[in-house]
C-alpha positions in Angstrom: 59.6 60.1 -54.3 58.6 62.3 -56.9 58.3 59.2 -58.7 56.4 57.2 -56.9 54.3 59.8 -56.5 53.9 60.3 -60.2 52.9 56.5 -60.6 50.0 56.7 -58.2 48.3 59.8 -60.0 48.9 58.0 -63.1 47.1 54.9 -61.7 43.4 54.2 -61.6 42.6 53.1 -57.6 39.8 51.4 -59.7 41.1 49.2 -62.3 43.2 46.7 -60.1 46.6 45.9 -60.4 48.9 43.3 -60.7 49.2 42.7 -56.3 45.7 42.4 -56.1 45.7 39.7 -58.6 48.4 37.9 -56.5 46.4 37.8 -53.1 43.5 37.2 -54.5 45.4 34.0 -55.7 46.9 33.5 -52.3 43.4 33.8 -50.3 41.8 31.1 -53.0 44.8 28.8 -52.6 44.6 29.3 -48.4 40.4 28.9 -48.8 41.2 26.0 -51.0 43.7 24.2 -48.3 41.0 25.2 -46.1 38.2 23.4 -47.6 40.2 20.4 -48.4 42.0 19.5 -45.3 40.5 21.4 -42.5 36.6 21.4 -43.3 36.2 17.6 -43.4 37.4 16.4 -40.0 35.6 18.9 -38.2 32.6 18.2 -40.3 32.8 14.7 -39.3 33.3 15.3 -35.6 30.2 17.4 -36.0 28.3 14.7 -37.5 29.4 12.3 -35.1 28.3 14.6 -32.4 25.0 14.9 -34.0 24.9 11.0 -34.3 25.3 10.8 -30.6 23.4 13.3 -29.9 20.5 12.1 -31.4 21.2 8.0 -30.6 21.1 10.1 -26.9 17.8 11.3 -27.4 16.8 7.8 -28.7 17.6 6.2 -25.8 16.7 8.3 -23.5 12.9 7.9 -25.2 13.5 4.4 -24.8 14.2 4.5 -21.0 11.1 7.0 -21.1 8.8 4.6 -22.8 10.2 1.9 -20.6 10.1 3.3 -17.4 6.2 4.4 -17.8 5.2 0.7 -18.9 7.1 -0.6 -15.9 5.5 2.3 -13.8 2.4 1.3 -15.3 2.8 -2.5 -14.4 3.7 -1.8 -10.9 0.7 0.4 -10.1 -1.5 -2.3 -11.6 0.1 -5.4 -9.5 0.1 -2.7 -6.5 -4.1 -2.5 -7.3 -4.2 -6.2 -7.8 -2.2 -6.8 -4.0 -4.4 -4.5 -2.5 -7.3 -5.9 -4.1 -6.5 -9.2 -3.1 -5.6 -8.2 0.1 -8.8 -6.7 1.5 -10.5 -9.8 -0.1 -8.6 -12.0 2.4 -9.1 -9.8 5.0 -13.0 -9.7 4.2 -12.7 -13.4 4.2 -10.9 -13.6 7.7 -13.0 -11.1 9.0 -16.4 -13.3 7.9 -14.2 -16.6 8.9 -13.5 -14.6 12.3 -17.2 -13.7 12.9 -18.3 -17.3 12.3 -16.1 -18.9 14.7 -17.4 -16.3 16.9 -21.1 -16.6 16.7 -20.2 -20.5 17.1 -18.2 -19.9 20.5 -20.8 -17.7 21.6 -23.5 -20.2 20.8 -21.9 -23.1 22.1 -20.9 -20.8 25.2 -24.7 -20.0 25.5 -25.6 -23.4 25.8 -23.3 -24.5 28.0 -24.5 -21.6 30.5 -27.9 -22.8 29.5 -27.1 -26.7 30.6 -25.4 -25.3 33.7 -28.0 -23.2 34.9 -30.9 -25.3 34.3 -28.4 -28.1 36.3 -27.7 -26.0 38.9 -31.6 -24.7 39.2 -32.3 -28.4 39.3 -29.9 -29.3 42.3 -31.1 -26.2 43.8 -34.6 -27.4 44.1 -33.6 -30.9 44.9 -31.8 -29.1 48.0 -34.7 -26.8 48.5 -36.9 -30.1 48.8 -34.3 -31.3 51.1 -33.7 -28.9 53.1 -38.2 -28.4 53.1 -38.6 -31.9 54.5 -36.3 -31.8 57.0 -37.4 -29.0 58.2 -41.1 -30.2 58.2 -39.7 -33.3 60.1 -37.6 -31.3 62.4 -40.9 -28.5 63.2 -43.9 -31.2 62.8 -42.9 -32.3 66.8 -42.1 -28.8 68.3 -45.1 -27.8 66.8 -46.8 -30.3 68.5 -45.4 -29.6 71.6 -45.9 -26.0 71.2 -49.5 -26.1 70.6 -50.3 -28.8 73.3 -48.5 -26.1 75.6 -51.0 -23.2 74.1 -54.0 -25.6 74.4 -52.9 -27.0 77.9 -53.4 -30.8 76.7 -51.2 -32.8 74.5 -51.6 -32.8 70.7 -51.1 -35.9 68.8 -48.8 -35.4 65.7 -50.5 -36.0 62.1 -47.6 -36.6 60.3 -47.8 -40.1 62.7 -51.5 -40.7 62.0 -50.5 -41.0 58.1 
């Protein structure tokens, strides 16, 4: 021991000795296998998963892009149907209101002819029914008045 112990106050722990030169040797050749055999497959996983990554994120602008001209489309058709739409219903509502006013005219004048047919046959009745009556009261008025006067009455509807 007293050796040993001799040898390290002899030795600088500043100048380095002959183990130090040895792993230093040992790390470069381990960093060396390193950076030769491990480094570059793990590099090119990582590039491939930056490739997909970003072929990813370029698809998924695509389908972006995509989606909001398709949205885009299918609002404007949507605008178009609905616009087309309430012009057909306009159309058939204005078809509607024609046919309408036609019935109603058609309707009035009908009601019109009947009326004015029936008024008509009313008054040829009335006339009817007038003259009979006349012919039916003419004598009893007669009769009546000759009983009023005490003498008979001639009838005037004979005299004409």
């Amino acid at each position: 021991m007293t050796t040993l112990l001799a040898e390290e106050e002899k030795s600088n722990f500043l100048i380095p000795n002959g183990t130090f030169f040895v792993e230093l040797i040992i790390f470069l050749v381990v960093l060396g296998v390193i950076a030769v055999f491990v480094v570059p497959p793990i590099r090119d996983v990582l590039q491939a998963r930056a490739d997909r990554i970003a072929k990813t994120a370029d698809d998924q602008h695509k389908a972006a892009r995509a989606f909001n001209e398709a949205e885009a489309k299918y609002k404007a058709e949507i605008r178009a149907a609905r616009s087309d739409a309430a012009k057909i219903r306009d159309e058939a509502r204005a078809e509607g209101q024609k046919i309408l006013d036609d019935m109603r005219s058609r309707a009035r004048a009908e009601a019109d002819a009947i009326s004015r047919k029936a008024a008509e046959q009313l008054q040829a009745q009335a006339d009817a029914a007038a003259a009979q009556v006349r012919s039916q009261i003419n004598p009893l008025a007669d009769q009546l008045t000759g009983r009023v006067l005490g003498m008979p009455v001639a009838s005037q509807s004979g005299r004409s």
